[in-house]
C-alpha positions as CSV (number, residue, x, y, z in Angstrom):
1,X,171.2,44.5,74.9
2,X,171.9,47.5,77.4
3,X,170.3,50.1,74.8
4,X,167.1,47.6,74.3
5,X,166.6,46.6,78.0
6,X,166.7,51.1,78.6
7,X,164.4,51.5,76.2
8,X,162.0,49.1,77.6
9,X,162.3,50.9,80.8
10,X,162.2,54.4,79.1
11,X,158.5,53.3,77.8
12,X,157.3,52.1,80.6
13,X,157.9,55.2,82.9
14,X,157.0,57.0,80.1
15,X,153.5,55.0,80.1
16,X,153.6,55.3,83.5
17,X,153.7,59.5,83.2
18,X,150.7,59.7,80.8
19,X,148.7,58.0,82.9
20,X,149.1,59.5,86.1
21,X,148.9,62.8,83.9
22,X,145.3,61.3,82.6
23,X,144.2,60.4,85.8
24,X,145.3,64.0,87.5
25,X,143.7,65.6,84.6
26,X,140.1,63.6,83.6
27,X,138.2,61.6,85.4
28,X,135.6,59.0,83.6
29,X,131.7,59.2,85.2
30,X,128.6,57.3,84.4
31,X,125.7,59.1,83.8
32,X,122.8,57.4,86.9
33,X,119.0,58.1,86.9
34,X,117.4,60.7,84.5
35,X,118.1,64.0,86.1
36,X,119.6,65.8,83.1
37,X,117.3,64.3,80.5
38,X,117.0,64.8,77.5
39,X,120.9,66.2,77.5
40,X,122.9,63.5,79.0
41,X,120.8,60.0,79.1
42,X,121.2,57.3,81.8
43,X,124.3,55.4,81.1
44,X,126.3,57.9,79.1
45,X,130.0,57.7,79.6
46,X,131.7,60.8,80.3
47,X,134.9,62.6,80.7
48,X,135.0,65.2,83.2
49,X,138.0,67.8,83.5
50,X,139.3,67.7,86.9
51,X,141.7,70.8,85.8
52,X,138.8,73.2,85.2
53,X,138.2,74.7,88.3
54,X,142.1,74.3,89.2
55,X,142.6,76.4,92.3
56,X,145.6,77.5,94.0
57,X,145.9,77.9,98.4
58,X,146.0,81.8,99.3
59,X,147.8,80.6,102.4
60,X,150.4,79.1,100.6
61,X,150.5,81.7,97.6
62,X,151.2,84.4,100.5
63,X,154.0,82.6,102.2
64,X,155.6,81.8,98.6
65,X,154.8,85.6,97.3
66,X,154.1,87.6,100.5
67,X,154.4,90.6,98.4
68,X,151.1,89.6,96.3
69,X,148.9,89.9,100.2
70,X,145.9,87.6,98.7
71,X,142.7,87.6,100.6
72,X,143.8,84.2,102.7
73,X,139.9,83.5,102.4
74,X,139.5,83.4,98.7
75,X,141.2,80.6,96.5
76,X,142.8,82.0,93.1
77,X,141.3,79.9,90.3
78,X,143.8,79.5,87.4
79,X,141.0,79.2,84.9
80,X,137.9,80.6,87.0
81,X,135.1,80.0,89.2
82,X,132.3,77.4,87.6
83,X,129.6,79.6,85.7
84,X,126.0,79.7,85.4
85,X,125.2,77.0,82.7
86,X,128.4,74.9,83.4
87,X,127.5,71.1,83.5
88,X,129.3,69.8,86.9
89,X,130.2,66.8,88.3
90,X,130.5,66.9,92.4
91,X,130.2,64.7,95.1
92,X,127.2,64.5,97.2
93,X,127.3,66.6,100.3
94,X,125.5,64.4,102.0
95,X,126.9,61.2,101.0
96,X,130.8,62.3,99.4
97,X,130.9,58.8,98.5
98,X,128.5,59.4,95.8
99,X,129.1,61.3,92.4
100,X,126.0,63.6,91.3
101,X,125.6,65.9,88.0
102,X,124.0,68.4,87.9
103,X,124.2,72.2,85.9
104,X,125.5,75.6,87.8
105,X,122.2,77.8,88.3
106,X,123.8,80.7,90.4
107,X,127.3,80.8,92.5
108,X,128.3,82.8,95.2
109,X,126.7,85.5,96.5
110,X,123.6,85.9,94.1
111,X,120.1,85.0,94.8
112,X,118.0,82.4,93.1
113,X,114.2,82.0,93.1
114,X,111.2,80.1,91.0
115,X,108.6,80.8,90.4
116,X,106.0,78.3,88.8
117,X,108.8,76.2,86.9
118,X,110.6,79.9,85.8
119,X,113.9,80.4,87.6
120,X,114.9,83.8,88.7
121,X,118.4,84.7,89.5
122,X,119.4,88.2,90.6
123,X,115.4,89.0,90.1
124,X,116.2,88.2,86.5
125,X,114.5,85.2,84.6
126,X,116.5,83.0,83.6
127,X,117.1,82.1,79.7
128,X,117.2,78.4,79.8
129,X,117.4,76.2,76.3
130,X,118.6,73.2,77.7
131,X,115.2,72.7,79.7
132,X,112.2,70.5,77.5
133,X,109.9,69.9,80.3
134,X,108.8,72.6,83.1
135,X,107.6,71.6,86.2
136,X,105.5,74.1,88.4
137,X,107.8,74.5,91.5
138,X,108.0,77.9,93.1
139,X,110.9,78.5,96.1
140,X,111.2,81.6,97.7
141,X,114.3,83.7,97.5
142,X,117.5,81.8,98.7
143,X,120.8,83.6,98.8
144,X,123.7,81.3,98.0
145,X,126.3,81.0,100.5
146,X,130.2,81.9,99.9
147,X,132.3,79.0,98.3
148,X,128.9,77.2,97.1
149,X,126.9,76.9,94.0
150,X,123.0,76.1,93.8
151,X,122.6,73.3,91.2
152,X,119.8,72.1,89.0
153,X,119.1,68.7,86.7
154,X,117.5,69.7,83.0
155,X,114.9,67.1,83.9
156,X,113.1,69.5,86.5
157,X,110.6,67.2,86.9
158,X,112.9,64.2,88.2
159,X,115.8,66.0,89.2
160,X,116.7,65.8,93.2
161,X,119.3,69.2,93.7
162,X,119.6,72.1,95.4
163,X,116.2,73.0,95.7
164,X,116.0,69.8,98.0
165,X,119.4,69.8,99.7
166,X,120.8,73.1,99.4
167,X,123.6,74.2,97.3
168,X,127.2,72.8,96.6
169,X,130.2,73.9,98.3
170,X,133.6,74.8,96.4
171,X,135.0,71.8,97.9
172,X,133.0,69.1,96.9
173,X,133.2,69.8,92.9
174,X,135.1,67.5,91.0
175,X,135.2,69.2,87.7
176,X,133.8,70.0,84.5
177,X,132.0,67.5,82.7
178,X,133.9,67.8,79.3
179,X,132.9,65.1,76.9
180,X,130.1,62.1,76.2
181,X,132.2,59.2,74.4
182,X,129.7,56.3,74.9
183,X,127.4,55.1,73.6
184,X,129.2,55.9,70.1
185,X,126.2,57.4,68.9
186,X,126.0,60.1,72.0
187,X,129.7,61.7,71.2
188,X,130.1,64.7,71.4
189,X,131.0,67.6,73.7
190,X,129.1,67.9,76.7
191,X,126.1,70.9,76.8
192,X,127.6,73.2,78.9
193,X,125.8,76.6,78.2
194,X,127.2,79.9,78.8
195,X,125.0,83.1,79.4
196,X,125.8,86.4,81.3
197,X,125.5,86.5,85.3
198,X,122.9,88.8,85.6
199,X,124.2,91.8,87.6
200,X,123.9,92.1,90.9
């Protein structure tokens, strides 16, 4: 009875582990509104990947390894920075209660501009697949800040983003949206797209 009543309580902290493992690692968002049409639809179910962007505390990294002297205002990323073309989940900054998606144009440092629909970044235009419908919005050149990202919908046309409210800083990103698994017939891996930065 002893062996049968530790096994019962093996499995359940085991249980236990793999979902608080789960919940560290992915976390589930609806698709709202039609922002990133045609890519992601209104009501897709998605699986973002909260481990992406992991990122370790230079503060804490110097008192563990003084040795390593990390710049204490730059966070070391275990698997990198978000890129140009990555598909992000974030909360809003204006509302953190709020989850938005929306796709990396530009991160830190570089310069983004449009120019009747045509995005710019680095003075470079922008190679864009994922976009079906153009609209004819031009914004001067905006540098974005450290630590932030300027973010865009593929629905240019209906998408409220950075061109409204700025870009995204580091802190508000949740992760990388990863995978569509409902409705059945939209499963599949997410379309992040992955293209050079231009150079600086």
């Amino acid at each position: 009875m002893k062996s049968v009543a530790r096994e019962v309580i093996e499995t359940i902290l085991l249980a236990a582990l793999v979902f608080l493992l789960i919940q560290l690692t992915f976390q589930n968002f609806r698709v709202k509104g039609a922002s990133m049409d045609p890519n992601l639809r209104e009501g897709e179910h998605l699986l973002v990947n909260k481990l992406a962007y992991l990122h370790i505390d230079p503060a804490w990294l110097n008192s563990m390894f003084p040795f390593l002297n990390i710049d204490p205002r730059s966070p070391v990323y275990l698997f990198g920075l978000p890129q140009d073309g990555d598909v992000i989940v974030f909360r809003f900054p204006r509302d953190p209660s709020r989850d938005f998606i929306k796709r990396v144009i530009a991160g830190p440092g570089e310069t983004v501009e449009m120019r009747s629909g045509k995005v710019f970044v680095n003075g470079q235009p922008l190679d864009e697949p994922y976009i079906y419908e153009r609209d004819r919005f031009s914004m001067p050149p905006v540098r974005v800040p450290p630590d932030s990202f300027f973010v865009m919908g593929d629905n240019r046309p209906g998408s409220n983003d950075s061109r409204d409210w700025g870009p995204v800083p580091r802190q508000y990103i949740v992760g990388k949206a990863w995978v569509s698994y409902w409705p059945v017939n939209a499963w599949g891996f997410v379309p992040n797209y992955s293209y050079a930065r231009p150079n600086n």
